[in-house]
LUMKOL-741375 format. One record per residue (C-alpha): x, y negated, z; residue number from 1. Coordinates in nm, 2 decimals. Layout:
BEGIN
<r X="X" Y="Y" Z="Z" num="NUM"/>
...
***
This chain:
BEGIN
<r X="3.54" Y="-5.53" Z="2.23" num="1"/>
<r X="3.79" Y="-5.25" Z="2.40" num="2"/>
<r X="3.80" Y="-5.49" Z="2.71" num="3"/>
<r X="3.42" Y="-5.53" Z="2.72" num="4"/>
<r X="3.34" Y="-5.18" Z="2.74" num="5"/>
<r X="3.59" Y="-5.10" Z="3.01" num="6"/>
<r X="3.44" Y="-5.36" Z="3.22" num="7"/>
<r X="3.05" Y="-5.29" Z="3.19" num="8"/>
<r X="3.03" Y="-5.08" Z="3.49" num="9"/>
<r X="3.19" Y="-5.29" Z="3.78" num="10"/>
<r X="3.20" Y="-5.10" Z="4.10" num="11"/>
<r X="2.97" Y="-5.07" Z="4.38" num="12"/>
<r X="2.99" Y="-5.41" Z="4.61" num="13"/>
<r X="3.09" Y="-5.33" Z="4.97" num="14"/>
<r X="2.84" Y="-5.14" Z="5.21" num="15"/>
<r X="2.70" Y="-5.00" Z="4.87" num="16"/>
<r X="2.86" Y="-4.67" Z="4.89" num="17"/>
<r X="2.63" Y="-4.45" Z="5.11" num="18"/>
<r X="2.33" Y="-4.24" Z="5.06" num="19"/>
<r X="2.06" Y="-4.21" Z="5.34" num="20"/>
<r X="1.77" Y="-3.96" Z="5.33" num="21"/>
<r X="1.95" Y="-3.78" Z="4.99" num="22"/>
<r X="1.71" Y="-3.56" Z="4.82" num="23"/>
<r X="1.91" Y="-3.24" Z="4.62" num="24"/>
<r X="1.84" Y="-3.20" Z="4.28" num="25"/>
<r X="1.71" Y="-2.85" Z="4.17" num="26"/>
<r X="1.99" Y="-2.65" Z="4.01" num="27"/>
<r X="1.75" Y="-2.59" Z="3.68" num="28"/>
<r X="1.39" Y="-2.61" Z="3.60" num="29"/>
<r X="1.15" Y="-2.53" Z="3.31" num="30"/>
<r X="1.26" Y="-2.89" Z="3.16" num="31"/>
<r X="1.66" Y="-2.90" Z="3.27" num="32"/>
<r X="1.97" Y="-2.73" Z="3.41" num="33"/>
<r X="2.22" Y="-2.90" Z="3.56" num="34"/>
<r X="2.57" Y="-2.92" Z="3.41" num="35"/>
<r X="2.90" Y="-2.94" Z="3.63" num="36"/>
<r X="3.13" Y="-3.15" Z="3.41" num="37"/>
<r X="3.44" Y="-3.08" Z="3.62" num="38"/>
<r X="3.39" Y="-2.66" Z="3.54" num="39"/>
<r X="3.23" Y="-2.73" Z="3.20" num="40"/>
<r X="2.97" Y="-2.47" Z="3.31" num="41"/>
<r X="2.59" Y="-2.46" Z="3.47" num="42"/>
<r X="2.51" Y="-2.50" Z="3.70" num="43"/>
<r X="2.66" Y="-2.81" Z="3.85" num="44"/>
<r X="2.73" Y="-2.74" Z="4.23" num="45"/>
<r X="2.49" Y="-2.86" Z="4.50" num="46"/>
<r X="2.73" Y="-3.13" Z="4.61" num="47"/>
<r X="2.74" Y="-3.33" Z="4.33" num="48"/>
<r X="2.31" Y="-3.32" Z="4.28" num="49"/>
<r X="2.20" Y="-3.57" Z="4.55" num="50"/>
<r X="2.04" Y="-3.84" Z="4.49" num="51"/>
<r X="1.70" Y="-4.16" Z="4.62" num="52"/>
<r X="1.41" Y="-3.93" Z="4.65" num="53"/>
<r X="1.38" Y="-4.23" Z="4.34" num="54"/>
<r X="1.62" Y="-4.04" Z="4.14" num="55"/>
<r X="1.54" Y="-3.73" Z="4.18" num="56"/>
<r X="1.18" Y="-3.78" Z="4.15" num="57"/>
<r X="1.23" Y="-4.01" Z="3.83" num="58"/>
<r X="1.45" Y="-3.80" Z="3.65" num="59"/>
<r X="1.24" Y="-3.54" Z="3.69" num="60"/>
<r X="0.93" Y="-3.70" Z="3.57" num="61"/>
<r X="1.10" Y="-3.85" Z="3.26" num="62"/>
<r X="1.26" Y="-3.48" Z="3.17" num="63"/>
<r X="0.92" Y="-3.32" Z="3.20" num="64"/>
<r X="0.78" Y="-3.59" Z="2.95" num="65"/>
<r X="1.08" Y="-3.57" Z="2.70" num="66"/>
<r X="0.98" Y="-3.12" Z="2.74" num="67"/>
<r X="0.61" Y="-3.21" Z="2.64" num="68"/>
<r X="0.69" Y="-3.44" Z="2.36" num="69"/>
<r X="0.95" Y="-3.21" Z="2.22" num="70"/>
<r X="0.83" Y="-2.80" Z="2.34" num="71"/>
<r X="1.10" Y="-2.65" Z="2.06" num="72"/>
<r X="1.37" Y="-2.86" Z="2.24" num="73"/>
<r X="1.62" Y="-2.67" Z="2.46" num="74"/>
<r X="1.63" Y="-2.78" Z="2.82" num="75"/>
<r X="1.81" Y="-3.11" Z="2.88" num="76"/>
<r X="2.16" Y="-3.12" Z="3.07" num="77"/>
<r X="2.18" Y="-3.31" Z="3.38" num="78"/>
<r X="2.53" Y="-3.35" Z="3.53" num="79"/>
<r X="2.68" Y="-3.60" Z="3.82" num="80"/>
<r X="2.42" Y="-3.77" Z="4.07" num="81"/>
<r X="2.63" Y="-3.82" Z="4.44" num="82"/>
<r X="2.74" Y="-3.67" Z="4.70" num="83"/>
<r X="2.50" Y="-3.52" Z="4.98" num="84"/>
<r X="2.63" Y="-3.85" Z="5.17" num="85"/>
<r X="2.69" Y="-4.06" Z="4.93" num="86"/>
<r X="3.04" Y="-4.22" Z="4.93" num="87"/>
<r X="3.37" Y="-4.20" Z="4.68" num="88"/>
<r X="3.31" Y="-3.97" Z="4.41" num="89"/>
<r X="3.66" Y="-4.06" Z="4.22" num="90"/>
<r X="3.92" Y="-3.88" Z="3.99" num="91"/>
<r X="3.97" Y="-3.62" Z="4.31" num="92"/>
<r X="3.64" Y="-3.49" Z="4.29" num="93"/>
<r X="3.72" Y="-3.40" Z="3.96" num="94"/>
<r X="3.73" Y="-3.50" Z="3.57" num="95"/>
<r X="3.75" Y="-3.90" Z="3.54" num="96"/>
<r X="3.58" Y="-3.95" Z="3.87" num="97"/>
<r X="3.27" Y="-4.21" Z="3.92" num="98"/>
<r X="3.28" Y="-4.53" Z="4.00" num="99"/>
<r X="2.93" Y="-4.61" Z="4.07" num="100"/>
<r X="2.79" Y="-4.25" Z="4.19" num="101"/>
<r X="2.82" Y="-4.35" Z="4.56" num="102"/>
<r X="2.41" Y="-4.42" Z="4.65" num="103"/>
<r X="2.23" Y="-4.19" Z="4.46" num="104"/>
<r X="2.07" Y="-4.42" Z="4.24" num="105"/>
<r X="2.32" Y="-4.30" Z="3.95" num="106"/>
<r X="2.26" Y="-4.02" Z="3.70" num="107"/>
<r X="2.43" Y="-3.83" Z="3.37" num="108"/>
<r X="2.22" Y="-3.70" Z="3.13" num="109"/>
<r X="2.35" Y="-3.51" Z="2.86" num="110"/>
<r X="2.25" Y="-3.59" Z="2.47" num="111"/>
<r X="2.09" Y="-3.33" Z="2.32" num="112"/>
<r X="2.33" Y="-3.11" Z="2.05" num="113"/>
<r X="2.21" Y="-3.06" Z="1.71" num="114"/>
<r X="2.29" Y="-2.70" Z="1.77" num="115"/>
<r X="2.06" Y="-2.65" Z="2.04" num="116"/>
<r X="2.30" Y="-2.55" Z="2.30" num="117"/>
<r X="2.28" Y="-2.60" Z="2.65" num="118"/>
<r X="2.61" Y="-2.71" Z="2.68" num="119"/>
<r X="2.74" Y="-3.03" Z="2.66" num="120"/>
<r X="2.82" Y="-3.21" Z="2.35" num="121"/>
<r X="3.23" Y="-3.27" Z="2.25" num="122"/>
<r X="3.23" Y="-3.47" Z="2.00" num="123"/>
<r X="2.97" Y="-3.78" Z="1.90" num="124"/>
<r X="2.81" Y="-3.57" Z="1.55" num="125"/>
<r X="2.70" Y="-3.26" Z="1.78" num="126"/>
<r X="2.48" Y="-3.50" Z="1.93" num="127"/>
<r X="2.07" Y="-3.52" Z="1.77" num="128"/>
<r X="2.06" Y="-3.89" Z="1.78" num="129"/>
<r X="1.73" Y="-3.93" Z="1.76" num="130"/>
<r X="1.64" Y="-3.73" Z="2.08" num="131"/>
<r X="1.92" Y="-3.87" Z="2.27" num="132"/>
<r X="1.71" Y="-4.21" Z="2.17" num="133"/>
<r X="1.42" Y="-4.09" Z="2.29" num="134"/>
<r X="1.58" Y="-4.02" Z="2.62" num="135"/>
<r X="1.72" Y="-4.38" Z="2.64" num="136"/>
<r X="1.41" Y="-4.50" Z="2.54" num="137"/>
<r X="1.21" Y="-4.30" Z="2.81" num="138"/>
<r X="1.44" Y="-4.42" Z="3.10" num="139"/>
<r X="1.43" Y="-4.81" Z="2.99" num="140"/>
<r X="1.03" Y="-4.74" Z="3.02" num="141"/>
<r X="1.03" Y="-4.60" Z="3.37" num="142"/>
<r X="1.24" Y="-4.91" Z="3.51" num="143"/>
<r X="1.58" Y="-4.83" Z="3.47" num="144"/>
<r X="1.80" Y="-5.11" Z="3.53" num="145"/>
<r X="2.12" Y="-5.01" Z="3.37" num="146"/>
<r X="2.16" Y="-4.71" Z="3.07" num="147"/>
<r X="2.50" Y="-4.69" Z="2.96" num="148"/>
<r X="2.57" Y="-4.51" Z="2.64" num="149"/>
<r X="2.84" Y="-4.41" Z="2.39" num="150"/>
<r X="2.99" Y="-4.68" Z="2.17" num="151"/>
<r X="3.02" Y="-4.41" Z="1.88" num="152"/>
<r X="2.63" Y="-4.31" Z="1.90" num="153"/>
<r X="2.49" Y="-4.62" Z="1.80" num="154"/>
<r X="2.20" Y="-4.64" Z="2.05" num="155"/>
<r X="1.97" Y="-4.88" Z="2.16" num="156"/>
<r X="1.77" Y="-5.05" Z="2.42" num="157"/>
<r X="1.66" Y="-5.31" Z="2.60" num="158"/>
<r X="1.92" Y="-5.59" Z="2.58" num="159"/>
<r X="2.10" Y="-5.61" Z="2.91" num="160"/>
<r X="1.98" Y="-5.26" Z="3.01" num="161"/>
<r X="2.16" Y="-5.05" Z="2.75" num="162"/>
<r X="2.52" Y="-5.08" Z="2.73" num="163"/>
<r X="2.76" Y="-4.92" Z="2.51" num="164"/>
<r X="3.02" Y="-4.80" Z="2.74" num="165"/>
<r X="3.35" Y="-4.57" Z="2.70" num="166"/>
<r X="3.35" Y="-4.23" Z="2.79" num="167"/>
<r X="2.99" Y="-4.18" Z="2.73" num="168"/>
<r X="2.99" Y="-3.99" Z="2.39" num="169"/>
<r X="2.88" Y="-3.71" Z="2.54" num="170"/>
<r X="2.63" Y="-3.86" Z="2.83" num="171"/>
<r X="2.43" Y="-4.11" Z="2.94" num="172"/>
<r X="2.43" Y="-4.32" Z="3.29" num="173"/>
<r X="2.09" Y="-4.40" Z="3.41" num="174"/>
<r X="2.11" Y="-4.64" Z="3.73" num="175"/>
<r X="1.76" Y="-4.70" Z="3.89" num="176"/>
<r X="1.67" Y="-5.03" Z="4.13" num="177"/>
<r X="1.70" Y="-4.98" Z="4.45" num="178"/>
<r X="1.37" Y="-4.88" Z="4.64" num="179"/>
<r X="1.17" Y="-5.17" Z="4.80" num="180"/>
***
């Protein structure tokens, strides 16, 4: 199962790794903040929030949904898109590195903590499972083609689209298509 997990997110084919016509995330809105995983802190730096004017867009419209169907919620956390280029966004940018955050069709979202903190979650039982579900949820239902989440969460989806993954405890890993 180990083997399995650490295999589910194969790396971008060749000529995949570039961004062209990157739109920049918004540091924070009425329905998010962005959360640099590398600092542990918000915001995220502007570097590491480009993304499709897809992605952007998208995440956007799916965070402002998830705000209206829960007003008491605090803000969601969203950390890694790519780099204002796109490209390598490895262990030397920081933290574990990416693997598939080279053309901005890639996004972490952070669960929701029962707490209510805007910070990240450490460890699996901070996180409110049943909003983190509806955030899985509303990504499979805008298209999302990939949704990886933590094996120690228990969340589901849409067979073939969400995948248990390592190292997502804390986050989820929205991929998008590609834009026609």
């Amino acid at each position: 199962m180990l083997g399995a997990l650490l295999l589910a997110a194969p790396a971008p084919a060749a000529g995949e790794g570039r961004l062209r016509n990157g739109v920049q995330l918004p540091a924070e809105s009425f329905d998010f903040v962005t959360w640099d995983p590398v600092l542990k802190r918000t915001p995220n730096r502007s570097w590491r929030r480009w993304g499709t004017a897809k992605l952007v867009y998208t995440t956007q419209i799916v965070l402002r949904g998830y705000r209206d169907a829960h007003p008491d919620a605090p803000r969601v956390l969203v950390g890694d898109l790519s780099r204002p280029h796109g490209g390598p966004f490895g262990a030397r940018y920081g933290g574990l590195g990416h693997a598939t955050h080279q053309t901005g069709l890639d996004v972490d979202v952070y669960y929701p903590r029962r707490d209510r903190r805007e910070r990240a979650p450490r460890r699996p039982q901070q996180v409110d499972r049943r909003l983190a579900q509806d955030l899985v949820d509303r990504f499979v239902k805008v298209g999302a083609i990939k949704v990886y989440v933590g094996p120690s969460l228990h969340l589901r989806g849409r067979r073939g689209v969400v995948a248990p993954l390592i190292y997502h405890d804390d986050h989820l890993h929205v991929r998008l298509r590609r834009a026609d």
